[in-house]
N, C-alpha and C positions, 0 to 999 in steps of 0.2 A: 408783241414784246415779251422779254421772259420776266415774269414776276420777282420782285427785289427778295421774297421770303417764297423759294419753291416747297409745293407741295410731291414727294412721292407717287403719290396718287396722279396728279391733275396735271403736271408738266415731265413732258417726256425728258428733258435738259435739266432734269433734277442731280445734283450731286448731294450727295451725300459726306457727311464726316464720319468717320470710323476710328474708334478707337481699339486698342490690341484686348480691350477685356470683351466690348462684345462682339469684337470679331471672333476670340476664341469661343463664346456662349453661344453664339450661333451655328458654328462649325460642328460643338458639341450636340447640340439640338437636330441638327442635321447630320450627323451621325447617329445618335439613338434611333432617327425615322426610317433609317434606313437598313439597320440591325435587326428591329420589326420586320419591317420588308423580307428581309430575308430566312428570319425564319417563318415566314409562310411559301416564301418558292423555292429555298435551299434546302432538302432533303437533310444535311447533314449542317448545318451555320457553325459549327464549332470547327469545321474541319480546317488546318494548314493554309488554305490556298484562300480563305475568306476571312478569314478573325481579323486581319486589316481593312478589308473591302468598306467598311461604312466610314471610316476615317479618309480614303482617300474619295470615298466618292464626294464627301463633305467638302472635301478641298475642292474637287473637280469641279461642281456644282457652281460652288462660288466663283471661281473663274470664269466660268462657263456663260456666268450672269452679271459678268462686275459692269455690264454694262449700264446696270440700272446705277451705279452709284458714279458715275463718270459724266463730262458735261462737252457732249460734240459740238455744241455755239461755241464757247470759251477757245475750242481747239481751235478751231477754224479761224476766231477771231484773234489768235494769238498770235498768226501769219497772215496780217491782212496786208497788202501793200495798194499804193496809189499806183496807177501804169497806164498807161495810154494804150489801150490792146483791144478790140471790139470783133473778133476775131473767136472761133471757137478752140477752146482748149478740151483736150479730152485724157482719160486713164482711162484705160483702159484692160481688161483680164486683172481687175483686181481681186484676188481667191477671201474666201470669206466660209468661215462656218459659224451656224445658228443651230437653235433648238427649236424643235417645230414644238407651239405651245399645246399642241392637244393630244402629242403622245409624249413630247420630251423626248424624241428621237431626233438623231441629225438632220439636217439639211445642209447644202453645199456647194459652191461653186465660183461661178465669176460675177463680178460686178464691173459693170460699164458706164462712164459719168462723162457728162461733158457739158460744159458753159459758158455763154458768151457773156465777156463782162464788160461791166456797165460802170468803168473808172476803178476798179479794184479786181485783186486776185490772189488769191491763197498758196500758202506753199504745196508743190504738190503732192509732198507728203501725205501732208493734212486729211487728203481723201480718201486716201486707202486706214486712215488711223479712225476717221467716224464711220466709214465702214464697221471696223471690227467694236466698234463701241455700241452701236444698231444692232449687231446682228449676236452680241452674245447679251443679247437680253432673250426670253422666252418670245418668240417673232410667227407670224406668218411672213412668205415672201413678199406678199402684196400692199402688208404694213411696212415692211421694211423699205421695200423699194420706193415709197413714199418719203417714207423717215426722212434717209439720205435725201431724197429732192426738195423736201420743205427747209430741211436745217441749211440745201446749200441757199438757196433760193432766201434764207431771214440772214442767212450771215453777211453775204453778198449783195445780195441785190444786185445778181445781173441781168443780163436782157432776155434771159432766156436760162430754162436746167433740164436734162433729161438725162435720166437712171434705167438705163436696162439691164436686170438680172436673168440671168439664165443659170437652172440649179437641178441636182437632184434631190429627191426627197427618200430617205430609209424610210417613211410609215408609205412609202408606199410603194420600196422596192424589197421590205426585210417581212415585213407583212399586208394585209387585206389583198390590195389586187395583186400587188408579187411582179407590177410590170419595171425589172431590169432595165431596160435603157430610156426608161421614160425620161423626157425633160421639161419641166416647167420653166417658160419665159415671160418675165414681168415686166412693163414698163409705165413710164411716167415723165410727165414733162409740163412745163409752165414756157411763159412766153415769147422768144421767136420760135418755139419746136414746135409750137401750134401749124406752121408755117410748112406742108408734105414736103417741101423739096429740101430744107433743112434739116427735116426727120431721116430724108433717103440721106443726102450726105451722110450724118453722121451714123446710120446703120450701114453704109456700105465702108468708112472708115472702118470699124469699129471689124468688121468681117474681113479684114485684110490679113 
């Protein structure tokens, strides 16, 4: 259950309240870190083409991460309906970009969801909207792809959830091993997916 008083720290369905003075204190703080930044890898930081760069990166950054201040239960539960359906529903190719947390580089791609419910079901908006709320936190894929299945699996409660992502990664197509078409494929699932032939159906849907 999610705690009546979230912690930051201890609950990932943490929302935050923000107000317009320390959104600008922080934007500013995140700008100065970043002015730094630059003048150690910018040969020239005062030059035309950068005297804006820590201001927008400030803004960037924060988007980039407004996931942490966002609450994907609440979403989900704000489109809950009663429905007589025991049946699997799927989205599928839903695009999504994240930050890989250990270079801060992009990562990228599709998300694949799908579950059978258990007297309830969500708009299905809703999926591809905690998608992007998972994935512009700082993430690995293998947390993420979790994320999305635990929060559909506490909001729901259906009989079954499986999340397969398949993505590329810049830290490890921009630099170290430099492999270009590499692709990393995640998955995850709770109760009928346990189930191989439910697994094959909805991978061979999902591949159509």
């Amino acid at each position: 259950m999610i705690p009546s008083e979230p912690s930051h720290h201890d609950n990932p369905y943490f929302t935050a309240n923000e107000d317009a003075v320390s959104v600008a204190r922080e934007e500013k703080r995140l700008s100065e870190l970043v002015k730094e930044t630059l003048r150690i890898v910018e040969p020239d930081p005062e030059r035309e083409g950068v005297l804006e760069t820590p201001v927008r990166v400030a803004k960037s950054l924060r988007f980039l991460t407004q996931g942490y201040r966002q609450n994907p239960l609440s979403i989900l539960q704000s489109a809950k309906f009663e429905v007589d359906y025991h049946h699997m529903v799927i989205v599928k190719d839903i695009d999504f970009y994240s930050l890989c947390e250990h270079h801060m580089l992009p990562f990228f791609g599709k998300v694949h969801i799908a579950y059978i419910p258990n007297g309830f079901v969500t708009g299905l908006s809703k999926l591809p909207r905690i998608v992007d709320v998972f994935a512009r936190r700082l993430q690995v894929q293998e947390r993420l792809t979790t994320d999305i299945k635990d929060c559909i699996q506490e909001a729901l409660n259906p009989l079954g959830v499986m999340v397969v992502i398949e993505a590329q990664h810049m830290c490890m197509q921009m630099r170290g091993v430099q492999k270009q078409n590499s692709l990393t494929t995640t998955s995850a699932f709770t109760g009928a997916f346990k189930n191989i032939p439910t697994r094959e159906e909805f991978m061979n849907l999902i591949k159509r």
